[in-house]
Backbone bond lengths (Angstrom), bond angles and torsions (degrees), N, CA, C in turn:
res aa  C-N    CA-C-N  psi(-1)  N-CA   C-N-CA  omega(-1)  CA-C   N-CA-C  phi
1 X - - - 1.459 - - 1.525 111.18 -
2 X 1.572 116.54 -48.58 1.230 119.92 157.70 1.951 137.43 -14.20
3 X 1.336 91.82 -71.59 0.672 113.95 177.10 1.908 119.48 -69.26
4 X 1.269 115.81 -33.60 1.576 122.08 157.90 1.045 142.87 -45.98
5 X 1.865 84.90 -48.88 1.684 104.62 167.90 2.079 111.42 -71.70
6 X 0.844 100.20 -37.87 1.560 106.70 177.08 1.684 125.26 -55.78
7 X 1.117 83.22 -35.32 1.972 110.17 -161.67 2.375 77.76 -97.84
8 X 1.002 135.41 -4.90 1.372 133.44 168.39 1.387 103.55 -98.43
9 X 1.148 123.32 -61.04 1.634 136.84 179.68 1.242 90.44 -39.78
10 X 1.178 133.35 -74.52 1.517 143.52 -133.05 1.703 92.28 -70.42
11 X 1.469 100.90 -58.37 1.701 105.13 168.67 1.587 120.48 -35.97
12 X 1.225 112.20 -53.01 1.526 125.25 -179.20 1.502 103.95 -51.72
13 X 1.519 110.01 -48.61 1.484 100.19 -173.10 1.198 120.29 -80.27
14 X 1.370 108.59 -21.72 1.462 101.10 158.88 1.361 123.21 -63.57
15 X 0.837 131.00 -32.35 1.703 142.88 165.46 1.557 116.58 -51.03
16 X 1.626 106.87 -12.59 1.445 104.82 -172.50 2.152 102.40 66.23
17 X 0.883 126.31 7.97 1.398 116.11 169.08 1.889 113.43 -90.62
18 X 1.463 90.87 148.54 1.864 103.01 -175.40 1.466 94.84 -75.55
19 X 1.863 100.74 117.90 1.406 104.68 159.84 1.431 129.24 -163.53
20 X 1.187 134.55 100.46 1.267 144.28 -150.61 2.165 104.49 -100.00
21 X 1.110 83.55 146.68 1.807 86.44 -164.70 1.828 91.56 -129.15
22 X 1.606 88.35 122.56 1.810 90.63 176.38 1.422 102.60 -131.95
23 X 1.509 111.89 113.16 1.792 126.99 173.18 1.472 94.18 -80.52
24 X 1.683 93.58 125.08 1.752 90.41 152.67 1.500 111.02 -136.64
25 X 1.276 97.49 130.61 1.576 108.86 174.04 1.312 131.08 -35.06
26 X 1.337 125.79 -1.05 1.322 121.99 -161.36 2.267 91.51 -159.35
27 X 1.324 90.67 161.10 1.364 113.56 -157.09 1.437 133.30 174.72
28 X 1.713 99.54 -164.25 1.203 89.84 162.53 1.665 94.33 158.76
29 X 1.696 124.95 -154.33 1.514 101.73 156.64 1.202 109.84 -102.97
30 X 1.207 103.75 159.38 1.525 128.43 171.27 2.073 100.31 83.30
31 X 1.378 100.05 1.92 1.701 98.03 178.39 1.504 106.37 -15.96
32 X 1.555 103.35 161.65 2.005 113.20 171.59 1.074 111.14 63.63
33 X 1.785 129.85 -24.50 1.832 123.86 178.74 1.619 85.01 -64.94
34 X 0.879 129.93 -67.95 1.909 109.63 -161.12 1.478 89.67 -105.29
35 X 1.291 118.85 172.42 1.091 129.96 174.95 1.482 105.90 -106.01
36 X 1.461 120.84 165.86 1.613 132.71 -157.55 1.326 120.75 -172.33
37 X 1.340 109.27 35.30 1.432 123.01 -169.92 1.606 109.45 38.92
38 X 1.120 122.25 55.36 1.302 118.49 -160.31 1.867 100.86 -129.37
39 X 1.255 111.93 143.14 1.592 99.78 173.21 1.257 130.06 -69.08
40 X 1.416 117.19 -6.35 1.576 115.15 172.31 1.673 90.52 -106.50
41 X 1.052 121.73 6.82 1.937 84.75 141.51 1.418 144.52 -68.36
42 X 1.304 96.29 -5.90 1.459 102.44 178.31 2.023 116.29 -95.52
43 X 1.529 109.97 11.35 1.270 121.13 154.33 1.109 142.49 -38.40
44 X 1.351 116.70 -54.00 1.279 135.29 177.09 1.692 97.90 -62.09
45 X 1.748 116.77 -63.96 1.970 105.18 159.50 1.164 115.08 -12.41
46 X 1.391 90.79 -83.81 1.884 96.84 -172.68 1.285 127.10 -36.02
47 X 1.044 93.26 -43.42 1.697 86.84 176.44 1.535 122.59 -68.54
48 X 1.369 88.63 -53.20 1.689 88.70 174.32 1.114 120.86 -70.01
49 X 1.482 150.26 15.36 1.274 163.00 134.68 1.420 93.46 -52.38
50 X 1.477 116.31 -81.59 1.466 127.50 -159.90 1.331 114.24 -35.05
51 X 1.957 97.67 -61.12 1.420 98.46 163.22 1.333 148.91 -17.92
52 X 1.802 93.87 -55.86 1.706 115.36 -172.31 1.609 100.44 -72.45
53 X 1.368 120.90 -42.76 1.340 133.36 -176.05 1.680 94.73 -53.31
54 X 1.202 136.33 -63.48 1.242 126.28 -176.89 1.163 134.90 -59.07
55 X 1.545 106.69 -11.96 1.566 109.86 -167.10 1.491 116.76 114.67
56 X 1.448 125.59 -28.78 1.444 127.01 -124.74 1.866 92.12 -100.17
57 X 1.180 96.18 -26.78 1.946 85.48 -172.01 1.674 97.10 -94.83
58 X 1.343 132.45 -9.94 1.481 110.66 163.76 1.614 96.66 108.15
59 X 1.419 132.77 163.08 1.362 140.13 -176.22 1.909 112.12 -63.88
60 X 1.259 95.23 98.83 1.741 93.07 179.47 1.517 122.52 -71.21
């Protein structure tokens, strides 16, 4: 999967498109709906950072 997502990223930047790629070691399904002292709880952030950075969620 690693490696898919990377070999996409890499594409994106060649494209000149905004796109940031964050692996986290730990998971599962539905990861970030509850939190679990886990490092991809902080996903759901990220994104909505990214978001705001682009424009897409509107003046916070």
């Amino acid at each position: 999967m690693t490696s898919t997502a990377t070999a996409l990223m890499d594409r994106w930047k060649k494209a000149k498109v905004p796109v940031e790629l964050h692996v986290f070691p730990d998971g599962g399904h539905g990861f970030g709906m509850n939190k679990k002292g886990k490092s991809c709880d902080a996903w759901t952030e990220l994104l909505a950072q990214w978001m705001q950075r682009l424009g897409l969620l509107g003046k916070s």
